[in-house]
C-alpha positions as CSV (number, residue, x, y, z in Angstrom):
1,X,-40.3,-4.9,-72.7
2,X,-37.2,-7.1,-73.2
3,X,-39.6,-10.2,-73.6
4,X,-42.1,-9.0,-75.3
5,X,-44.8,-11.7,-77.5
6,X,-42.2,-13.9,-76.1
7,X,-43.6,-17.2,-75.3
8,X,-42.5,-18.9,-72.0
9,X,-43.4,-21.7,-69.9
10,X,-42.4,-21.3,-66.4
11,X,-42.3,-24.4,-64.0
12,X,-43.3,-24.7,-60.4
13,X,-44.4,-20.8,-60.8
14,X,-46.9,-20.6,-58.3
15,X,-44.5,-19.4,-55.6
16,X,-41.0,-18.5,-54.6
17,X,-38.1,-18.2,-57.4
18,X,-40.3,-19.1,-59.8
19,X,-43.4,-16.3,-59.2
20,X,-41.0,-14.2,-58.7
21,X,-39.9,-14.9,-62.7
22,X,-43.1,-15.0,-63.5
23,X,-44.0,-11.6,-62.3
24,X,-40.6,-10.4,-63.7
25,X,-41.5,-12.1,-67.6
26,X,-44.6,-10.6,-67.0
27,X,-43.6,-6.9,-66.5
28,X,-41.3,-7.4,-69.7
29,X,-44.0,-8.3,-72.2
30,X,-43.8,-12.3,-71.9
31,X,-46.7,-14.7,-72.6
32,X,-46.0,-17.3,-69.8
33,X,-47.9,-20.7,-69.1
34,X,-47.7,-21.0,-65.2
35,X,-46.7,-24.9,-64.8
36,X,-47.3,-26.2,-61.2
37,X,-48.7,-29.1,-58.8
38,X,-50.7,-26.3,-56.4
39,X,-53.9,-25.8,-58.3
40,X,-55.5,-23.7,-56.2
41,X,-52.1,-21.5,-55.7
42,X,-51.1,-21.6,-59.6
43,X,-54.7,-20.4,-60.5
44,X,-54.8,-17.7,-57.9
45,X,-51.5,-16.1,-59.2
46,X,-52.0,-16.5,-62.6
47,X,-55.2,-14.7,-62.3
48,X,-53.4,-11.9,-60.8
49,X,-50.9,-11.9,-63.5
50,X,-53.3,-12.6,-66.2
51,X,-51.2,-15.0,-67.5
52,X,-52.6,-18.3,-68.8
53,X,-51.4,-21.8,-66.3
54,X,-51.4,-26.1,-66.7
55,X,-51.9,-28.0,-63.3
56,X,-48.9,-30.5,-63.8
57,X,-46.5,-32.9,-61.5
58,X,-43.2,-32.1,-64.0
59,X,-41.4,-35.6,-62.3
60,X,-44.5,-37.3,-64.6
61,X,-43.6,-38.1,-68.4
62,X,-47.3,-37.9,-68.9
63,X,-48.0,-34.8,-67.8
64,X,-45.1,-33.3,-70.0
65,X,-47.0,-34.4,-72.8
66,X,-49.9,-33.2,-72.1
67,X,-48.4,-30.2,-71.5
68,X,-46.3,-30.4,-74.5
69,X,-49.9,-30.7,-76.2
70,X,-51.2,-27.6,-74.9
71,X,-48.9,-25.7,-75.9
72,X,-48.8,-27.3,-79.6
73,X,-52.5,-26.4,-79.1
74,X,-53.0,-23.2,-78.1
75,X,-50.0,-21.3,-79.4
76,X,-48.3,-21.7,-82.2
77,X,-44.9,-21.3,-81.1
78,X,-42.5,-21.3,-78.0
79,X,-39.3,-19.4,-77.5
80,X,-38.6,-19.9,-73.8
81,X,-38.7,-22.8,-71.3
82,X,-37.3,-21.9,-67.3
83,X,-36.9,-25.2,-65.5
84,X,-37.5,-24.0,-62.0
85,X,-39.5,-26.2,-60.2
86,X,-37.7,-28.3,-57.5
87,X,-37.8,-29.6,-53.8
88,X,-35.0,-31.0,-51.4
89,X,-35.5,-33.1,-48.3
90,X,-34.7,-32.5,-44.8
91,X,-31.1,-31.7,-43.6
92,X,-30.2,-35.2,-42.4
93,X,-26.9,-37.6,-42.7
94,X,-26.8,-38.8,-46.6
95,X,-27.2,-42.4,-45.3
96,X,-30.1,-41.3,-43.2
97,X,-32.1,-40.1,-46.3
98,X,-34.7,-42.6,-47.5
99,X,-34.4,-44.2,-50.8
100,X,-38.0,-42.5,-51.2
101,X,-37.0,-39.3,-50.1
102,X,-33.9,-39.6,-53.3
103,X,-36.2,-40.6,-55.7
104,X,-38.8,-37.9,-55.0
105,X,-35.5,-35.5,-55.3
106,X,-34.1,-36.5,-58.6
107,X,-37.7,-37.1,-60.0
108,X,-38.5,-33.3,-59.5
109,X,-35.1,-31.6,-60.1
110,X,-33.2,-33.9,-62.7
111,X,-35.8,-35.7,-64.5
112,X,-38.3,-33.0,-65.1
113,X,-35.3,-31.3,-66.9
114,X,-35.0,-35.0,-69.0
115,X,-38.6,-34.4,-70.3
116,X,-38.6,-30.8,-71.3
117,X,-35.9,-31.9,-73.6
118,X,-37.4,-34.9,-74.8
119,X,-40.6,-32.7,-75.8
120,X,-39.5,-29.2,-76.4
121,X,-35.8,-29.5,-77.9
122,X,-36.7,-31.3,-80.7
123,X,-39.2,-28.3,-82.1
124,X,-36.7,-25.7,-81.0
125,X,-34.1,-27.6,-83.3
126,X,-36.0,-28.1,-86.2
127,X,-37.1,-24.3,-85.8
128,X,-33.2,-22.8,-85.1
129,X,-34.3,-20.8,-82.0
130,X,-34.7,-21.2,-78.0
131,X,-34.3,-20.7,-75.0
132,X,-33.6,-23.0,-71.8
133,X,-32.9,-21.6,-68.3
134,X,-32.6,-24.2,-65.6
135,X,-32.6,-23.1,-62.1
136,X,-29.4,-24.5,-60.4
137,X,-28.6,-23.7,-56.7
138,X,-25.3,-22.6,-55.3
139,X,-25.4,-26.2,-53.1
140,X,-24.4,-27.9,-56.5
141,X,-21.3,-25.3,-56.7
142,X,-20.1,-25.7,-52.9
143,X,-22.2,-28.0,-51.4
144,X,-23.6,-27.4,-47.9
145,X,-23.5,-30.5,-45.2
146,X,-26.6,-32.9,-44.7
147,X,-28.5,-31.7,-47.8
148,X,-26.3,-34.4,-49.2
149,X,-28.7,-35.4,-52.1
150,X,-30.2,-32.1,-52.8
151,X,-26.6,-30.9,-53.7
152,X,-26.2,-33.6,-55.7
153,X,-29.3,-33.3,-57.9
154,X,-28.1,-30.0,-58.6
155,X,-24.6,-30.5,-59.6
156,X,-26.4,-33.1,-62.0
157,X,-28.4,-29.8,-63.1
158,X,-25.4,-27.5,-63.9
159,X,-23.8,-30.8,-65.9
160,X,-27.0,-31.0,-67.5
161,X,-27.1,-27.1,-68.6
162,X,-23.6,-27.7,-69.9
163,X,-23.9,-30.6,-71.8
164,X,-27.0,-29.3,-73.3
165,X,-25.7,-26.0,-74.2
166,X,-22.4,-27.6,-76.2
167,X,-25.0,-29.9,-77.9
168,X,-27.8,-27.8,-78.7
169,X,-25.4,-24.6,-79.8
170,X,-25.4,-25.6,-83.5
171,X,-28.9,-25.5,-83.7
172,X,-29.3,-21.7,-82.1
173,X,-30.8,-22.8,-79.0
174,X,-29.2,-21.4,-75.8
175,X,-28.8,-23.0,-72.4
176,X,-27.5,-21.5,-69.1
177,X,-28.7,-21.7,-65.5
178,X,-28.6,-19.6,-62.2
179,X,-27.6,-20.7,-59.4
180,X,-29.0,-18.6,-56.2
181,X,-28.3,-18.7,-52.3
182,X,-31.2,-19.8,-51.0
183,X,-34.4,-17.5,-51.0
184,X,-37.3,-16.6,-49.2
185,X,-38.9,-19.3,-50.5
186,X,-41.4,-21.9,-49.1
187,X,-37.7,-24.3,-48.8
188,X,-35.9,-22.0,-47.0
189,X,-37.1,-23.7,-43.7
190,X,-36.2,-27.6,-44.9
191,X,-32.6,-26.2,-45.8
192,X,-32.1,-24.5,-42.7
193,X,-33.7,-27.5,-41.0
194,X,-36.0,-25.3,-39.0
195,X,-37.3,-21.7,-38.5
196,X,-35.5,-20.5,-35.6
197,X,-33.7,-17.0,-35.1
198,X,-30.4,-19.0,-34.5
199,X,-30.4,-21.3,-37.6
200,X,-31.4,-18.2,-39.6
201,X,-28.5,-16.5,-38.6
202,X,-25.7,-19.1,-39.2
203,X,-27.0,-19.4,-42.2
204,X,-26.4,-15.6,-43.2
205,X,-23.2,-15.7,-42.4
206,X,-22.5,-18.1,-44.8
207,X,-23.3,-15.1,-47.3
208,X,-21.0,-12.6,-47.8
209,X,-23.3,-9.9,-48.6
210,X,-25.8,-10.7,-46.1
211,X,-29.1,-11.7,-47.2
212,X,-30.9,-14.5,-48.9
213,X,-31.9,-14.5,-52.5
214,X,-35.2,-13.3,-53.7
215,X,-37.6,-14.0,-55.7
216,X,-36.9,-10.6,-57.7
217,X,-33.0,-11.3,-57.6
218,X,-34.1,-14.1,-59.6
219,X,-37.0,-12.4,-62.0
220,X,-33.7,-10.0,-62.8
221,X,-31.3,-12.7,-63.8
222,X,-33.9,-15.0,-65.5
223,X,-34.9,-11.7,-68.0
224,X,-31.6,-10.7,-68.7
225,X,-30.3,-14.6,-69.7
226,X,-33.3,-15.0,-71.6
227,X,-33.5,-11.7,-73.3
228,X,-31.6,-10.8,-76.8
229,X,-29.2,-8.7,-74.5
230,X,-27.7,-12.3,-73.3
231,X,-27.6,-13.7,-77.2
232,X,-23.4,-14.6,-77.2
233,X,-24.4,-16.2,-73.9
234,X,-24.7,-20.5,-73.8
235,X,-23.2,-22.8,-71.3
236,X,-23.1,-20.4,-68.4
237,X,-23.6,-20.8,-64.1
238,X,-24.6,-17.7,-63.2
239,X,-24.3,-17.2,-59.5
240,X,-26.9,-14.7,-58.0
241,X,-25.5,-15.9,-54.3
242,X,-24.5,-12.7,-52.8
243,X,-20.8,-14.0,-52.7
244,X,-21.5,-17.6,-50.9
245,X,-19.2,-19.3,-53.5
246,X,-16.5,-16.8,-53.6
């Protein structure tokens, strides 16, 4: 019960990494609000983790603050916020990739991480605790060919954590970020660029320990950064990428 009456919002938690913190958070005593675009997927799976859940598209200043007032609402504080949600585009040469197609990418995985700060940082601060976990990718630490953009959105995330962390230190609020291989997640087939046994296989050799992330790996890390247990820990990239960046 590492988390427990812990209060944690937990973005694009309906599947993948971040269900699999979810169900993690959960296990270890955690109030969580679910945060997602699926409705119908976000409501199914907080039901089954009886967890409470806001229908929101995070690349939206207005449905930050709307989720901001939710939370002001309906509990009456908030110790942890995981940045997870996040999409990529098709593997494809960078001058192939539609100006659409960037601005979709950096609305989800850079500027969603702009308006949690903008709404939650400034409580956190005047309160002298927090928590923020942003979920990086090993593609912004050695970036893989044709997801050109993707990698660069997060390399802009594990700035971001950085330059958060150094800046938010004073006021007791911690920052760090993981950055997994990818996972059995529903973008496992747009970074591979397909579901074949072939491109699955060239892509595990590209990890030395020979398997993909999952969304437990990730529960695991997530819990431990955001638990007392990590409390001398701000600032950090922690790989959980079976050796891919080695």
């Amino acid at each position: 019960m590492r988390l427990k009456n812990k209060v944690a919002i937990i973005t694009g938690s309906a599947s993948g990494f971040g269900k699999g913190i979810a169900k993690k958070f959960t296990e270890e005593g955690a109030r969580i609000i679910m945060v997602d675009i699926n409705t119908k997927l976000l409501k199914k799976i907080s039901k089954n983790y009886s967890q409470d859940y806001f229908v929101a598209d995070v690349s939206k200043d207005s449905n930050f603050k709307s989720l901001a007032k939710y939370v002001k609402k309906n509990y009456h504080k908030l110790d942890i916020v995981v940045n997870n949600a996040g999409i990529t585009h098709k593997p494809k040469p960078m001058e192939k990739v539609t100006e659409n197609e960037f601005n979709n990418v950096f609305k989800v995985n850079a500027k969603s991480v702009y308006y949690c700060a903008k709404y939650f940082v400034p409580k956190m601060k005047k309160l002298k605790r927090g928590i923020i976990l942003n979920i990086a990718s090993t593609a912004g630490l050695s970036p893989r060919p044709k997801l050109n953009w993707y990698n660069a959105s997060k390399g802009w995330m594990i700035t971001a954590t950085k330059a958060m962390a150094i800046e938010l230190a004073p006021h007791k609020v911690r920052v760090n970020a993981i950055a997994p291989v990818a996972g059995v997640t529903p973008l496992l087939k747009s970074f591979m660029g397909g579901n074949t046994l072939k491109k699955k296989n060239a892509f595990l050799s590209t990890i030395p320990i020979g398997r993909f992330s999952t969304p437990q790996d990730m529960g695991n890390a997530a819990c431990f950064l955001c638990s007392d247990e990590a409390s001398m820990i701000t600032g950090a990239i922690l790989e959980v990428d079976g050796g891919r960046c080695i």
